[in-house]
N, CA, C and O atoms as a Tinker XYZ file with bonds, in Angstrom:
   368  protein
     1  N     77.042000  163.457000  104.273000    73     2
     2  CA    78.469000  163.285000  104.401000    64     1     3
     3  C     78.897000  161.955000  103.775000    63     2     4     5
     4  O     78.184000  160.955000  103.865000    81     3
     5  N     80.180000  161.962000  103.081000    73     3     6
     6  CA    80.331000  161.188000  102.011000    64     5     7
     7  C     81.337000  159.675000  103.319000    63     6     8     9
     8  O     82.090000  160.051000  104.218000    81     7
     9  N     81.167000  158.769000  103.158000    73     7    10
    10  CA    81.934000  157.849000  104.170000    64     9    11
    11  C     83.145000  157.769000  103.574000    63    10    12    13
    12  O     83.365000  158.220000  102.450000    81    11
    13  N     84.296000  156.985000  104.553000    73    11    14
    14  CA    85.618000  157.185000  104.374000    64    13    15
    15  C     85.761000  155.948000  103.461000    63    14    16    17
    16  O     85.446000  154.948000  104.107000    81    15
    17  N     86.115000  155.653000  102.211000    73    15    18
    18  CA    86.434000  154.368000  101.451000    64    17    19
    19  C     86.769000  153.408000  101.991000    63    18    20    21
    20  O     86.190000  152.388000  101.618000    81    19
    21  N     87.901000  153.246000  103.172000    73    19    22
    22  CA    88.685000  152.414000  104.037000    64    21    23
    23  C     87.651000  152.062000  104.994000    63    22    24    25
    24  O     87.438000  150.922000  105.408000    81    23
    25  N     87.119000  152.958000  105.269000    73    23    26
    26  CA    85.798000  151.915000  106.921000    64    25    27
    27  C     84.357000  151.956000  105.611000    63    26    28    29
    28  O     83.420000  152.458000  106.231000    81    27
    29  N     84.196000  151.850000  105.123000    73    27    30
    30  CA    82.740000  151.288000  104.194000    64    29    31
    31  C     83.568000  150.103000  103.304000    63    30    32    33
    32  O     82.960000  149.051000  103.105000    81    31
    33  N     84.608000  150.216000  102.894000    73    31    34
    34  CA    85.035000  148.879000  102.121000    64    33    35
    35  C     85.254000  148.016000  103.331000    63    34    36    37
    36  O     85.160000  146.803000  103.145000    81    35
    37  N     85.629000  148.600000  104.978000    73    35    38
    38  CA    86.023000  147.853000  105.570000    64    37    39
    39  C     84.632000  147.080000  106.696000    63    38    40    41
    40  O     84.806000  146.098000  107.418000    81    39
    41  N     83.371000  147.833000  106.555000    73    39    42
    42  CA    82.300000  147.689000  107.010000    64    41    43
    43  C     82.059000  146.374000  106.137000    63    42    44    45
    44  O     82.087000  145.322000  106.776000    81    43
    45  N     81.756000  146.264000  104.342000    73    43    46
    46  CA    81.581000  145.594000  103.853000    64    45    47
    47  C     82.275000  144.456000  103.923000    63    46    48    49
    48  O     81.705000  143.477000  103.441000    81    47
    49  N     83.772000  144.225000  104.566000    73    47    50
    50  CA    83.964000  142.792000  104.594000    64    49    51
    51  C     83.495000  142.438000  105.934000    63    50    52    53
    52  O     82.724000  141.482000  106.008000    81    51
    53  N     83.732000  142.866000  106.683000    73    51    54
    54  CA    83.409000  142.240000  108.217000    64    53    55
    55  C     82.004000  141.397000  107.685000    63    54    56    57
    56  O     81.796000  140.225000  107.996000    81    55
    57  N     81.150000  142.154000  106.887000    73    55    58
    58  CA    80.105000  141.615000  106.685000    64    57    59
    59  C     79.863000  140.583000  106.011000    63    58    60    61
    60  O     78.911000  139.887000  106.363000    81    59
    61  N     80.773000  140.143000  104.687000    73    59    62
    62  CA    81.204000  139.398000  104.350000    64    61    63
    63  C     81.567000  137.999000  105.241000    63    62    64    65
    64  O     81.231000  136.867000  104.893000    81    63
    65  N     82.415000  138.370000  106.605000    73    63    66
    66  CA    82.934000  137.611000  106.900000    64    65    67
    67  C     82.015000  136.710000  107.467000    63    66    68    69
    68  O     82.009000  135.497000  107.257000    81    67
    69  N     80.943000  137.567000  108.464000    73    67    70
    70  CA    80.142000  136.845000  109.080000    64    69    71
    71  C     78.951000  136.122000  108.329000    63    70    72    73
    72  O     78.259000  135.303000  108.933000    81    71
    73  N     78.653000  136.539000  106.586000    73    71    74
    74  CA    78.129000  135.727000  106.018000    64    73    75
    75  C     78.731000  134.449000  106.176000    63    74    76    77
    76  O     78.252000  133.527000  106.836000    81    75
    77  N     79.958000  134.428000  105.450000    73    75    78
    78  CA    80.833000  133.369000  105.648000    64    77    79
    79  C     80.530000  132.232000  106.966000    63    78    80    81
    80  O     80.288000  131.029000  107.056000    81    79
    81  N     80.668000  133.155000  107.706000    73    79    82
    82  CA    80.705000  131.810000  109.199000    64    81    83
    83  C     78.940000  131.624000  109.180000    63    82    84    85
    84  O     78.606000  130.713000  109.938000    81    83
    85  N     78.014000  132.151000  108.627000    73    83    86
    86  CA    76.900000  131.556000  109.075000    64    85    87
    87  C     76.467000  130.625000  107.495000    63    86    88    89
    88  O     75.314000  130.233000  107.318000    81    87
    89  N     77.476000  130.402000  106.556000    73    87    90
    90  CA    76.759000  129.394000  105.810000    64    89    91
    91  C     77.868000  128.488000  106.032000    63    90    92    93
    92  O     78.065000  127.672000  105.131000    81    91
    93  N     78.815000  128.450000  107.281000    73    91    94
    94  CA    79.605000  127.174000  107.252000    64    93    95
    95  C     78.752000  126.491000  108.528000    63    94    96    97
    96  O     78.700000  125.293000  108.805000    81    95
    97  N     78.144000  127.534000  109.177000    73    95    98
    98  CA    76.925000  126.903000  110.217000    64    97    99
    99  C     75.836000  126.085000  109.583000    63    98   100   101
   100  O     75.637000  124.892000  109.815000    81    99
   101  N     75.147000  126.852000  108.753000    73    99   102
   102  CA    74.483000  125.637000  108.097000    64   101   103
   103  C     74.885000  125.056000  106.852000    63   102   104   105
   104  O     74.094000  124.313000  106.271000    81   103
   105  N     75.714000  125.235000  106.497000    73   103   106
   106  CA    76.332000  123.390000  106.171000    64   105   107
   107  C     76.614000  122.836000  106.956000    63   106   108   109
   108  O     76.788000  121.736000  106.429000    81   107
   109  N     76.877000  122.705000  108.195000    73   107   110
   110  CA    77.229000  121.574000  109.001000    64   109   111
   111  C     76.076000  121.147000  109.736000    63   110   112   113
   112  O     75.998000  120.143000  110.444000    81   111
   113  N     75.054000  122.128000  109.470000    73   111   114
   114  CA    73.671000  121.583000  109.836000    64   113   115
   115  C     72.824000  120.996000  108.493000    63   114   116   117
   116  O     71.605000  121.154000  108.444000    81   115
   117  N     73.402000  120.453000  107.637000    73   115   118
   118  CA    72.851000  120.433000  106.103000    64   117   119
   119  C     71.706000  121.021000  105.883000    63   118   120   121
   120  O     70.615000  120.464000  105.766000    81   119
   121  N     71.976000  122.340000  105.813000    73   119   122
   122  CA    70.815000  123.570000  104.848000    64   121   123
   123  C     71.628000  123.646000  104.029000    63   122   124   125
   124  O     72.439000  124.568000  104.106000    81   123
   125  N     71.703000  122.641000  102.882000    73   123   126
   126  CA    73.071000  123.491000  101.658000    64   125   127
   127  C     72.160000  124.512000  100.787000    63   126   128   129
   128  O     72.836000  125.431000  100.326000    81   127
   129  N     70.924000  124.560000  100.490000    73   127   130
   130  CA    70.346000  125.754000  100.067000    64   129   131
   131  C     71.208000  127.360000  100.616000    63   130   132   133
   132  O     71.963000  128.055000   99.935000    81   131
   133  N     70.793000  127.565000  101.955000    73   131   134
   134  CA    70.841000  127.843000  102.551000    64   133   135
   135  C     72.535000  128.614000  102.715000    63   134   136   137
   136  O     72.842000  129.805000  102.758000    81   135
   137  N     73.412000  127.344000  102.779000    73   135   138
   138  CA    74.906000  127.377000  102.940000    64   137   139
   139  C     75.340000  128.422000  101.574000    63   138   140   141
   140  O     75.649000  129.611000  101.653000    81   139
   141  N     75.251000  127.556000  100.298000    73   139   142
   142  CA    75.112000  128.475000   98.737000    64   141   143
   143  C     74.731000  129.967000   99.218000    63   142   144   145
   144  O     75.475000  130.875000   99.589000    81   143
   145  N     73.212000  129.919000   99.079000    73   143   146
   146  CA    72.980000  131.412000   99.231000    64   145   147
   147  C     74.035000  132.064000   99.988000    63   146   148   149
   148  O     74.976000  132.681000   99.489000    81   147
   149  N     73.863000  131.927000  100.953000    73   147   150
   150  CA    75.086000  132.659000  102.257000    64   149   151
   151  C     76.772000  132.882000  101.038000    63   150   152   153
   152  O     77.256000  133.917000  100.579000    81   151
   153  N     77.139000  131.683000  100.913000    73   151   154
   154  CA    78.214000  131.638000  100.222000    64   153   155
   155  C     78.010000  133.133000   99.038000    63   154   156   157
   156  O     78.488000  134.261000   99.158000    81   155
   157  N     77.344000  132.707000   98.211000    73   155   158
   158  CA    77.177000  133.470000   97.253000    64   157   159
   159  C     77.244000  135.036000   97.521000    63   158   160   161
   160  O     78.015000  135.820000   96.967000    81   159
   161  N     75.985000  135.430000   98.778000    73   159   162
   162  CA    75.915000  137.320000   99.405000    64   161   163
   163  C     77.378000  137.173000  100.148000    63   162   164   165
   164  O     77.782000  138.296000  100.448000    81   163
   165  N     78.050000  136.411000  100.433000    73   163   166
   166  CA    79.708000  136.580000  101.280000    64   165   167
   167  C     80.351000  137.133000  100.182000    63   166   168   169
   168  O     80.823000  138.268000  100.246000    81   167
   169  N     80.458000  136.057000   98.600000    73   167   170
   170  CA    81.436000  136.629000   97.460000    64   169   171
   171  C     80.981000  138.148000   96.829000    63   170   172   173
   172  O     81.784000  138.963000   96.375000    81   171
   173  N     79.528000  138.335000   96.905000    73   171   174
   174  CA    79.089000  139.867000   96.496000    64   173   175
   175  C     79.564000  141.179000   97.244000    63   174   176   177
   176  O     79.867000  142.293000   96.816000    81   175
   177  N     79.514000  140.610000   98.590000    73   175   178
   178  CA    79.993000  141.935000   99.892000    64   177   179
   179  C     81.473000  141.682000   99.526000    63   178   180   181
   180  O     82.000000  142.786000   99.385000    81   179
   181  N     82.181000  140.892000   99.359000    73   179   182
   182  CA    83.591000  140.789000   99.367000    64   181   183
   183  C     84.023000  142.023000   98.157000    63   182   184   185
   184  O     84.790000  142.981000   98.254000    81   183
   185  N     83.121000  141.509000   96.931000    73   183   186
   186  CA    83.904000  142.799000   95.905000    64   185   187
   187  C     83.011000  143.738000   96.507000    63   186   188   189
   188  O     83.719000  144.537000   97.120000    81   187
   189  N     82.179000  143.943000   96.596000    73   187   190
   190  CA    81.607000  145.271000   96.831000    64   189   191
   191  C     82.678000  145.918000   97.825000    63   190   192   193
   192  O     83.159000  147.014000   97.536000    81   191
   193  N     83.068000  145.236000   99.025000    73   191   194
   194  CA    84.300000  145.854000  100.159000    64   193   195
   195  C     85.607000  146.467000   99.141000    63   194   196   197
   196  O     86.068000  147.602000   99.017000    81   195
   197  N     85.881000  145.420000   98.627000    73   195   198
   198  CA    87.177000  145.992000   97.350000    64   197   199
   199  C     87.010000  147.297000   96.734000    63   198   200   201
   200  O     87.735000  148.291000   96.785000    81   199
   201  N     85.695000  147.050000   96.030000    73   199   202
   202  CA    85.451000  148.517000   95.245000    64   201   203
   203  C     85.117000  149.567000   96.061000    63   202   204   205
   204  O     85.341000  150.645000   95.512000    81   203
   205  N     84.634000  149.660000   97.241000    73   203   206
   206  CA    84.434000  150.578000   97.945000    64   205   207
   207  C     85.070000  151.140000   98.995000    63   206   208   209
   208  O     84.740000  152.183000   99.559000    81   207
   209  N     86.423000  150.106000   99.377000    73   207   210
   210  CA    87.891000  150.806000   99.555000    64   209   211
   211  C     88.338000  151.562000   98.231000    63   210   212   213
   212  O     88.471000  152.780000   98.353000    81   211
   213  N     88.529000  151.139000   97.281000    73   211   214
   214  CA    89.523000  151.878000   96.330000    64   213   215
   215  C     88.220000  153.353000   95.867000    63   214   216   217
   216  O     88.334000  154.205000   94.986000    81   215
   217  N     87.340000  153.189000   96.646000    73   215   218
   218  CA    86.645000  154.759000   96.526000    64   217   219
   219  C     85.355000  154.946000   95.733000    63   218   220   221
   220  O     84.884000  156.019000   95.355000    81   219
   221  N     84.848000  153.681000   95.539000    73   219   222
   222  CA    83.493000  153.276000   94.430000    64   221   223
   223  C     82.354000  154.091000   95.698000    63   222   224   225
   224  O     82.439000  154.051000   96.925000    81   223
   225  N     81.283000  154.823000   94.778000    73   223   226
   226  CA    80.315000  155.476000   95.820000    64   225   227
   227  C     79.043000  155.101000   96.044000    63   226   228   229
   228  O     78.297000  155.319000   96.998000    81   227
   229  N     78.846000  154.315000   94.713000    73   227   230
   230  CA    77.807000  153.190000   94.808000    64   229   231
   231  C     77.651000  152.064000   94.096000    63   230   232   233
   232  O     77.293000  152.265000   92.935000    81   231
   233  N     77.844000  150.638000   94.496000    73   231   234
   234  CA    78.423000  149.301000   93.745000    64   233   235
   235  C     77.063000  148.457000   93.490000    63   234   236   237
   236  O     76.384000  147.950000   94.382000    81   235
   237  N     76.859000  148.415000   92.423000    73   235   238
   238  CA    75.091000  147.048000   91.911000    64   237   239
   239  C     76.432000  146.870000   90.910000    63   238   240   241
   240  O     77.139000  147.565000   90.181000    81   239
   241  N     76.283000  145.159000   91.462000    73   239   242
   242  CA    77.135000  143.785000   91.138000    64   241   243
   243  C     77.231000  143.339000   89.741000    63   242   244   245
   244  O     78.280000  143.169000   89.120000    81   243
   245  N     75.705000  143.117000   89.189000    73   243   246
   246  CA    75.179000  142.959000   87.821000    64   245   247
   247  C     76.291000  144.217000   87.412000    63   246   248   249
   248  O     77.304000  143.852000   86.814000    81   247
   249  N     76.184000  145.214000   87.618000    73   247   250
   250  CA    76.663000  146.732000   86.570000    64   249   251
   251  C     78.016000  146.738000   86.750000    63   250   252   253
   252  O     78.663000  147.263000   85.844000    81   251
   253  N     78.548000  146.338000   87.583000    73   251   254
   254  CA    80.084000  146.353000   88.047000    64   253   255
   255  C     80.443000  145.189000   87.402000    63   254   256   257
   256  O     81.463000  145.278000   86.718000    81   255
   257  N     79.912000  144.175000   87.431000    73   255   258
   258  CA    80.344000  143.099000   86.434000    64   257   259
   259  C     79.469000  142.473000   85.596000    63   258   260   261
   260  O     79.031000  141.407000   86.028000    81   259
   261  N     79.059000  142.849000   84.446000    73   259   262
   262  CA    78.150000  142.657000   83.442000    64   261   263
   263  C     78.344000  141.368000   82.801000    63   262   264   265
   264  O     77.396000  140.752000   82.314000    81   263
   265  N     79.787000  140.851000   82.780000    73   263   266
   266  CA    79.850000  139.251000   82.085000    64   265   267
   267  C     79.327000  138.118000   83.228000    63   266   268   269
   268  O     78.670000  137.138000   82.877000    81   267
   269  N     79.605000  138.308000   84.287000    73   267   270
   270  CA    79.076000  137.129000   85.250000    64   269   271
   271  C     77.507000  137.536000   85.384000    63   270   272   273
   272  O     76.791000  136.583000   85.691000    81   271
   273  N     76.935000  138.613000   85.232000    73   271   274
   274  CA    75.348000  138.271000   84.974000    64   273   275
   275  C     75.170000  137.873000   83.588000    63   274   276   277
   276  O     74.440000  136.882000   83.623000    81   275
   277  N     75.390000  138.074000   82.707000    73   275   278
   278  CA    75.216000  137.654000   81.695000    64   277   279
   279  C     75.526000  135.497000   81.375000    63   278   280   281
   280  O     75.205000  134.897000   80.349000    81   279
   281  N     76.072000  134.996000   82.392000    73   279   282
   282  CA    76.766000  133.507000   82.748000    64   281   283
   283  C     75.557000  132.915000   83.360000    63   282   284   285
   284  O     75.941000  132.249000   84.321000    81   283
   285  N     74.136000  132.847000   83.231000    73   283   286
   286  CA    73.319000  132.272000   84.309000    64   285   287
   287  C     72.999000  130.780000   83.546000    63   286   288   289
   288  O     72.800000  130.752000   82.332000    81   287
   289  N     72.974000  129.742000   84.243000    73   287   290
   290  CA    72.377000  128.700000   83.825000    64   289   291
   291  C     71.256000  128.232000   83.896000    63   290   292   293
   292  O     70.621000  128.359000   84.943000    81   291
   293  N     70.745000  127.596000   82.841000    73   291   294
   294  CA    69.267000  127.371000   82.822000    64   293   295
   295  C     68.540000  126.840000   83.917000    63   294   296   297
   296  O     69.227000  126.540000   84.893000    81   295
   297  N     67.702000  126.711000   83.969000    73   295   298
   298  CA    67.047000  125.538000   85.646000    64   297   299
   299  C     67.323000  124.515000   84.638000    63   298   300   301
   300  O     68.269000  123.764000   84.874000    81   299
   301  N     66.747000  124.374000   83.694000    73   299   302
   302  CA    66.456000  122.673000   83.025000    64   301   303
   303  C     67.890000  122.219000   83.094000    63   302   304   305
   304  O     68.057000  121.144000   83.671000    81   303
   305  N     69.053000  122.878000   82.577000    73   303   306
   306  CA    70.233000  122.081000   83.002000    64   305   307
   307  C     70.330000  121.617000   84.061000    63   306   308   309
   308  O     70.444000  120.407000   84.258000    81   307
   309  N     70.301000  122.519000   84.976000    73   307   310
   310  CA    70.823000  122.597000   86.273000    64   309   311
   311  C     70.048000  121.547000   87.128000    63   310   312   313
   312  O     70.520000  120.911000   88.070000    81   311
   313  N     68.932000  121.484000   86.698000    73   311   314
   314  CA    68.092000  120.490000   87.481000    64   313   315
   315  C     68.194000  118.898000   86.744000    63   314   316   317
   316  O     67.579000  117.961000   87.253000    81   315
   317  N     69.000000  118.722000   85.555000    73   315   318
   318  CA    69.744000  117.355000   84.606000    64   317   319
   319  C     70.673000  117.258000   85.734000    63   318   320   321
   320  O     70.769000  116.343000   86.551000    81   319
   321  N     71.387000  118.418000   85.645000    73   319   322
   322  CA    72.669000  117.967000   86.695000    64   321   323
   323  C     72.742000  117.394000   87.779000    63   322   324   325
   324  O     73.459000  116.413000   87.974000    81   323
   325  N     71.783000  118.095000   88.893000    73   323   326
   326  CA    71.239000  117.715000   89.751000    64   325   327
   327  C     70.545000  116.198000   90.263000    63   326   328   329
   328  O     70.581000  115.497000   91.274000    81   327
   329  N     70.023000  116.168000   89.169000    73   327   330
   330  CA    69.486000  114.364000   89.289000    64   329   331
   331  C     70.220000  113.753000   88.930000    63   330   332   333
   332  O     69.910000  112.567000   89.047000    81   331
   333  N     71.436000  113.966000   88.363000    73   331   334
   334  CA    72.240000  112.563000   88.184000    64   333   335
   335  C     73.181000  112.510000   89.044000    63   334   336   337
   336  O     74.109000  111.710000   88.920000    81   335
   337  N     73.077000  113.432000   90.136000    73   335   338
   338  CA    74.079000  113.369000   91.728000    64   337   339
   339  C     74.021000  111.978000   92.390000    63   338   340   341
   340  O     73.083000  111.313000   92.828000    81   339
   341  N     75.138000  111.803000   92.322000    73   339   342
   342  CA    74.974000  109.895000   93.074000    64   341   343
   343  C     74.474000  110.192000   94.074000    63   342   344   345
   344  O     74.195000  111.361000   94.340000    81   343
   345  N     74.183000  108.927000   95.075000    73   343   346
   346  CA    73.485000  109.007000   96.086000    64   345   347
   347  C     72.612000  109.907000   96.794000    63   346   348   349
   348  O     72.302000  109.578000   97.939000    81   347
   349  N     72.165000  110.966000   96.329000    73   347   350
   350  CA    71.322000  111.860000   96.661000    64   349   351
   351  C     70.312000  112.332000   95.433000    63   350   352   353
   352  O     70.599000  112.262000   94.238000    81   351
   353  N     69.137000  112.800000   95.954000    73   351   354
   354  CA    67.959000  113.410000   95.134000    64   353   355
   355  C     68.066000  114.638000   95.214000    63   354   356   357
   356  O     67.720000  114.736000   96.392000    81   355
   357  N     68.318000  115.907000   94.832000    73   355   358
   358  CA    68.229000  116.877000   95.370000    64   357   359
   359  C     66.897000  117.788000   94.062000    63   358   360   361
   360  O     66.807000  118.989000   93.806000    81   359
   361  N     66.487000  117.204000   93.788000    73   359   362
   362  CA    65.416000  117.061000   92.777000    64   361   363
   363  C     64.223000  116.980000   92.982000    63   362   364   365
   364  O     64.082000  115.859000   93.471000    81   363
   365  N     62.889000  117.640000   92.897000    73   363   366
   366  CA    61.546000  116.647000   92.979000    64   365   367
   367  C     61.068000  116.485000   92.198000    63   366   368
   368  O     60.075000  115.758000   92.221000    81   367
């Protein structure tokens, strides 16, 4: 049996939401690893909820949006960037 668009898009944000409140939990416990990730699966369930209200029957993120996978940044940048963060190392 096929689910109703409105309670599976609407399953998917609730889920969303509570990602949400558990990476504002640990950021305030500084896991920002931790906080990111969370952040990040909150913004994926969020469109996935969108597309699967307006009636999508099965949503992979990469395929639904092919230019933001295609946007990844290197580690070697990312880890330049990273070390030149004032007052913190977040680097080893």
């Amino acid at each position: 049996m096929k689910p109703d668009p409105k309670a599976e898009g609407l399953r998917w944000l609730r889920q969303a939401e509570r990602d949400l409140d558990d990476a504002e939990y640990s950021l305030a416990g500084r896991r920002y690893n931790l906080a990111c990730f969370l952040r990040q699966q909150t913004a994926e369930k969020a469109l996935k909820a969108i597309l699967y209200a307006k009636g999508a029957e099965q949503v992979h993120i990469p395929t639904a949006f092919p230019e933001a996978s295609r946007r990844r940044p290197s580690t070697r940048r990312t880890r330049a960037a990273l070390s030149r963060s004032p007052g913190r190392s977040f680097v080893s």
